[in-house]
N, CA, C and O atoms as a DFTB+ gen file, in Angstrom:
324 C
 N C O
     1  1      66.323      57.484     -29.934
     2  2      66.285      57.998     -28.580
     3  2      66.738      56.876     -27.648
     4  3      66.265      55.784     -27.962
     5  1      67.661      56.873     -26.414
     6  2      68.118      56.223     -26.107
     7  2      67.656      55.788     -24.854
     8  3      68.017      54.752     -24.295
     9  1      66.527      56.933     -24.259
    10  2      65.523      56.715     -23.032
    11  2      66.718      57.454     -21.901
    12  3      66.919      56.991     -20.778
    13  1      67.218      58.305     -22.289
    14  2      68.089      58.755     -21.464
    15  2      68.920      59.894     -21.829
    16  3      69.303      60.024     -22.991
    17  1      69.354      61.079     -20.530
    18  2      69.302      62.081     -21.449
    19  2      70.700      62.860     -20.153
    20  3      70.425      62.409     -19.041
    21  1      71.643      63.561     -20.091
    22  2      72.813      63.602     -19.630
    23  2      72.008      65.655     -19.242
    24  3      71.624      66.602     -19.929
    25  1      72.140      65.370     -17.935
    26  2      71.977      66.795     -17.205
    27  2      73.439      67.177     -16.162
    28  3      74.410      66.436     -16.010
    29  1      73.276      68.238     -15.680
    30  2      75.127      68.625     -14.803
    31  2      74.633      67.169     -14.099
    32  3      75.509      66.373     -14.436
    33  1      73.713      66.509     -13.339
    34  2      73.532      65.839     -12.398
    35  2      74.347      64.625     -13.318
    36  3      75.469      64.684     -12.814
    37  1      74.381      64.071     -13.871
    38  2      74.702      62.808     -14.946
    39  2      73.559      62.393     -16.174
    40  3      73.033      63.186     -16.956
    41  1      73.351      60.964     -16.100
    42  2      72.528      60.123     -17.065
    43  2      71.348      60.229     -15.979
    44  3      71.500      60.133     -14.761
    45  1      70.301      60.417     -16.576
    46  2      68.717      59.811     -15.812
    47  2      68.004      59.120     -17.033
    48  3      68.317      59.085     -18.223
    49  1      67.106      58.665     -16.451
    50  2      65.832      58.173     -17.273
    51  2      65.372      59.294     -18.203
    52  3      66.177      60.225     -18.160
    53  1      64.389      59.510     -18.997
    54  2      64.231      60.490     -20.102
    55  2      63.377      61.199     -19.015
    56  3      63.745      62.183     -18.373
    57  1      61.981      60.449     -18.882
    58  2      61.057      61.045     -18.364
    59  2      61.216      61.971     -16.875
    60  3      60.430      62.818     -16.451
    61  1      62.966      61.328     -16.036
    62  2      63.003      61.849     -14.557
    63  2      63.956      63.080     -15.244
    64  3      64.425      63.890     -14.444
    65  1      64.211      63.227     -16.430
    66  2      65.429      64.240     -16.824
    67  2      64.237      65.224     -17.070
    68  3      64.394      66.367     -16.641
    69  1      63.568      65.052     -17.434
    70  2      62.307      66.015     -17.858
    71  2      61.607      66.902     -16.587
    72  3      61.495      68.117     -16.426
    73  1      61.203      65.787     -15.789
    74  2      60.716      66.300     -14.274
    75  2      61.519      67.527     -14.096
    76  3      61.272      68.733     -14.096
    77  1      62.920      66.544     -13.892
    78  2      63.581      68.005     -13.254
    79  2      63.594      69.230     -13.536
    80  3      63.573      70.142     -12.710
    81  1      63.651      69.398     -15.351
    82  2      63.954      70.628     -16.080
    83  2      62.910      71.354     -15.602
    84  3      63.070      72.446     -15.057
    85  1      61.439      70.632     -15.825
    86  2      60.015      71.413     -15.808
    87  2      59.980      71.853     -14.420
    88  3      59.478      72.966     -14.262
    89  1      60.420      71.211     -13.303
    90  2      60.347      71.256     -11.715
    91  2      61.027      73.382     -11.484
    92  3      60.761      74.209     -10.612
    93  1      61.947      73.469     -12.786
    94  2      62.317      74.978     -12.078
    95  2      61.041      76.274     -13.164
    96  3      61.374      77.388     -13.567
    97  1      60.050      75.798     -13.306
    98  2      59.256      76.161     -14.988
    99  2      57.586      75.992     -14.211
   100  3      56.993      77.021     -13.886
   101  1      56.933      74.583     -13.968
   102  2      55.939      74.497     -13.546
   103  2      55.809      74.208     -11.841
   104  3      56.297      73.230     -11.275
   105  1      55.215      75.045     -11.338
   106  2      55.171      74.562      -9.243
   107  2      54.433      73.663      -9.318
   108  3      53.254      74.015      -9.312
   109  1      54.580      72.772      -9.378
   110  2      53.604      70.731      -9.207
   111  2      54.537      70.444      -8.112
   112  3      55.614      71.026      -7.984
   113  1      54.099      69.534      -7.327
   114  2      54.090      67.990      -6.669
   115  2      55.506      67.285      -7.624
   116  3      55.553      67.842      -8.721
   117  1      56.167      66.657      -7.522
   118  2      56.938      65.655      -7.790
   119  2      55.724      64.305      -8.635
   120  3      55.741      64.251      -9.864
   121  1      55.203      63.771      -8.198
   122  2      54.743      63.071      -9.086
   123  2      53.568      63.604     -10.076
   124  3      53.297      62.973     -11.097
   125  1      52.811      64.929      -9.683
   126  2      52.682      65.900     -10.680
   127  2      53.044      65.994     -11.638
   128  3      52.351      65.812     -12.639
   129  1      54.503      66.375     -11.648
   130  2      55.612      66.748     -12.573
   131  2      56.079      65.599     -13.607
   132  3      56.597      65.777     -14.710
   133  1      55.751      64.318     -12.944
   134  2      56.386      63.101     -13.609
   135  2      54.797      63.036     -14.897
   136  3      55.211      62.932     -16.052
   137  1      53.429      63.076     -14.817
   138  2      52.646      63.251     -15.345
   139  2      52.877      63.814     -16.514
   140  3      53.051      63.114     -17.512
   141  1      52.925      65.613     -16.574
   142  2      53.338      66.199     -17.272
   143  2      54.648      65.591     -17.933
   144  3      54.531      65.215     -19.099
   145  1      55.747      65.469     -17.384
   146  2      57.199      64.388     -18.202
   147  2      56.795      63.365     -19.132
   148  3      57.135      63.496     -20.308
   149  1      56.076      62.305     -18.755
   150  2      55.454      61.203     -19.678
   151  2      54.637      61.886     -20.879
   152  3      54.363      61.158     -21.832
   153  1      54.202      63.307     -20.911
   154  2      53.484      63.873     -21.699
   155  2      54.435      64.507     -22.765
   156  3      54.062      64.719     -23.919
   157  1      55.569      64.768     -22.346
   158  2      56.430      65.600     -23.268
   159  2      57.429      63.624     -23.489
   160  3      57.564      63.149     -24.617
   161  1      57.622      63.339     -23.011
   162  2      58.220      62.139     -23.760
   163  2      57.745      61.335     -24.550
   164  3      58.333      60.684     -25.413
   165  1      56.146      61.358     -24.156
   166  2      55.156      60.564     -25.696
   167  2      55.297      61.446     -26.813
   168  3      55.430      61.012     -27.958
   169  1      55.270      62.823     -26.497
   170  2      55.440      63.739     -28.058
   171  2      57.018      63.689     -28.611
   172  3      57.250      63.987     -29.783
   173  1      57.990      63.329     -27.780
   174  2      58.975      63.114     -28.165
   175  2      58.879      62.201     -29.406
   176  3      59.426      62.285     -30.505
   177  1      58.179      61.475     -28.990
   178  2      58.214      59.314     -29.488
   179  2      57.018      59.731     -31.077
   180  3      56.892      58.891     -31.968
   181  1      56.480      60.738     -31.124
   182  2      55.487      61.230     -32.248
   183  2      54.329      61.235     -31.536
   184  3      53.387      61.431     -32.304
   185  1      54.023      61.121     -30.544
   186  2      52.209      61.240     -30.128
   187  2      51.912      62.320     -30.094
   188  3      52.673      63.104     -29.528
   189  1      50.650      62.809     -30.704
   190  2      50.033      63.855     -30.178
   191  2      48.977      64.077     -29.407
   192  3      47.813      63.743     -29.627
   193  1      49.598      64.894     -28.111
   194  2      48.740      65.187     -26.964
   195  2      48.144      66.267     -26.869
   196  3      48.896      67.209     -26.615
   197  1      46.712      66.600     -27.008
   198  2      46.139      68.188     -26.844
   199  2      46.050      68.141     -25.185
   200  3      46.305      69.221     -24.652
   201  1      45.807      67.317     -24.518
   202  2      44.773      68.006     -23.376
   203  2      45.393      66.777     -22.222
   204  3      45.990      65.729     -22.465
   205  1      45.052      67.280     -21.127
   206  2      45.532      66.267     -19.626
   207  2      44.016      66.665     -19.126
   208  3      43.397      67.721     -19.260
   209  1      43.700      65.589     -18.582
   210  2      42.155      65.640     -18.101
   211  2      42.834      65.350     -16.568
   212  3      43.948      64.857     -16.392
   213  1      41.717      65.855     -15.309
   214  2      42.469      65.390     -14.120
   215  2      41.670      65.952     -13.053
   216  3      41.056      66.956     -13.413
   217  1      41.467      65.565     -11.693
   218  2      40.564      65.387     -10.827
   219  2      41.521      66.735      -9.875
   220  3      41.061      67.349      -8.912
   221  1      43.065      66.950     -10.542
   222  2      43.745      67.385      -9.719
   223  2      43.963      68.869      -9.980
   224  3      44.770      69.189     -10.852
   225  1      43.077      70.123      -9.054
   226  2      43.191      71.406      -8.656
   227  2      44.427      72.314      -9.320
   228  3      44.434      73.237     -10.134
   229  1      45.416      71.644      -8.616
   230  2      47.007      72.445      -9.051
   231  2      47.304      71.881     -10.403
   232  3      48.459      72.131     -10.750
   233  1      46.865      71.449     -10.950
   234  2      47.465      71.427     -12.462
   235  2      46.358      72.958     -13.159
   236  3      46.931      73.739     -13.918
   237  1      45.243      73.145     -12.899
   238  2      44.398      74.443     -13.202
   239  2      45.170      75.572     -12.599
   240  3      45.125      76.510     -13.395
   241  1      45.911      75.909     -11.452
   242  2      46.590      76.783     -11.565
   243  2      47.978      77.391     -11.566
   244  3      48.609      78.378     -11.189
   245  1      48.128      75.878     -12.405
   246  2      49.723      76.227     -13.112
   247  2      49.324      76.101     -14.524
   248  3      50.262      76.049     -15.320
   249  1      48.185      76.044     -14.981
   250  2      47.692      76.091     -16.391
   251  2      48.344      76.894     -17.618
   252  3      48.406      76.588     -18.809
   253  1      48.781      77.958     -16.970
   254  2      49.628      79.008     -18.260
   255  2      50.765      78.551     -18.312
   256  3      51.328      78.719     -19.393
   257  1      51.378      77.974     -17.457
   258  2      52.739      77.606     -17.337
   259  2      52.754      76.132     -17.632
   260  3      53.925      75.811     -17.833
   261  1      51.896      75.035     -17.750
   262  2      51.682      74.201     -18.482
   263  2      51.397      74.304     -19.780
   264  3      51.623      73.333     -20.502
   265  1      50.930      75.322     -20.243
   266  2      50.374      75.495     -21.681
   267  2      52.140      76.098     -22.167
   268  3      52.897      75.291     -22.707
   269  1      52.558      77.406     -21.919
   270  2      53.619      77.685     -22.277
   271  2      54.436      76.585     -22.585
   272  3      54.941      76.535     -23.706
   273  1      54.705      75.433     -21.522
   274  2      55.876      74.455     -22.121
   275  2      55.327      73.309     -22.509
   276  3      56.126      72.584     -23.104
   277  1      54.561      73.003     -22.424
   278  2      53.844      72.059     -22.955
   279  2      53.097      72.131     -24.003
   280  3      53.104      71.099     -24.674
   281  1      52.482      72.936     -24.373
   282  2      51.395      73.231     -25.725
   283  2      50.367      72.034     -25.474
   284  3      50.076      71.229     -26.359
   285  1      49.704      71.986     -23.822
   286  2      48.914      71.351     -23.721
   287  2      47.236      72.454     -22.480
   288  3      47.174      73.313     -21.600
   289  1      46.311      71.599     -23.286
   290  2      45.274      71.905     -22.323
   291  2      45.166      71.519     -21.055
   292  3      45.561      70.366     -20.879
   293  1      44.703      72.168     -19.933
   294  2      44.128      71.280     -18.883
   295  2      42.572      71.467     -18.849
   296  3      41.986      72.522     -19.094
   297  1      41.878      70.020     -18.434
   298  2      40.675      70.103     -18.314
   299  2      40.802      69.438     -17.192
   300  3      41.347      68.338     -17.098
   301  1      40.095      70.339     -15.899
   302  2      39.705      69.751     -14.597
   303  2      38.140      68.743     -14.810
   304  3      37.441      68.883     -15.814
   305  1      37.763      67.674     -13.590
   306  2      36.381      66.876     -13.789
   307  2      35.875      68.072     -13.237
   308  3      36.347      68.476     -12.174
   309  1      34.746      68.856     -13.963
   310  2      33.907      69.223     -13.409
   311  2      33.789      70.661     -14.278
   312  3      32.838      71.412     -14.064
   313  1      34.747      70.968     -15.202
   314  2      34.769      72.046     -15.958
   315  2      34.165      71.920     -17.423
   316  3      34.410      71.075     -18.285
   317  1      33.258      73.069     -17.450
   318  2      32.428      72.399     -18.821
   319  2      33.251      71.806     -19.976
   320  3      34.479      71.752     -19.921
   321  1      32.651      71.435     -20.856
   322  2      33.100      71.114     -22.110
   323  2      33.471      71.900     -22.949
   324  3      33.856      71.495     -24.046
């Protein structure tokens, strides 16, 4: 992997090529979006990620649409176990 990935726009970084794709897929914030990106570029690299833990509201209700492209959980602070 070369950390870089060729969209109509040109060459970006892996993780800002990612933002963008997910940006027309999940409604986040811009640095939201970069969160989720670092999450699909560690599974790129072999990590496995079940779950994003987070203090932050709008990731719970873009949750289906995080799970759809991501194949990840969200757990808000304050939601049971």
């Amino acid at each position: 992997m070369s950390g870089e990935i060729f969209i109509p726009l040109g060459d970006f970084y892996f993780p800002l090529a990612i933002a963008i794709e997910l940006s027309s897929k999940v409604r986040l914030k811009t640095l939201d979006l970069l969160h989720l990106a670092y999450i699909a570029a560690l599974e790129e690299q072999g990590e496995e990620i079940h779950e994003l833990v987070t203090v932050d509201d709008d990731f719970k209700g873009e949750e289906e649409a995080i799970k759809r492209e991501l194949k990840i959980q969200i757990k808000t602070i304050g939601d049971p176990l």
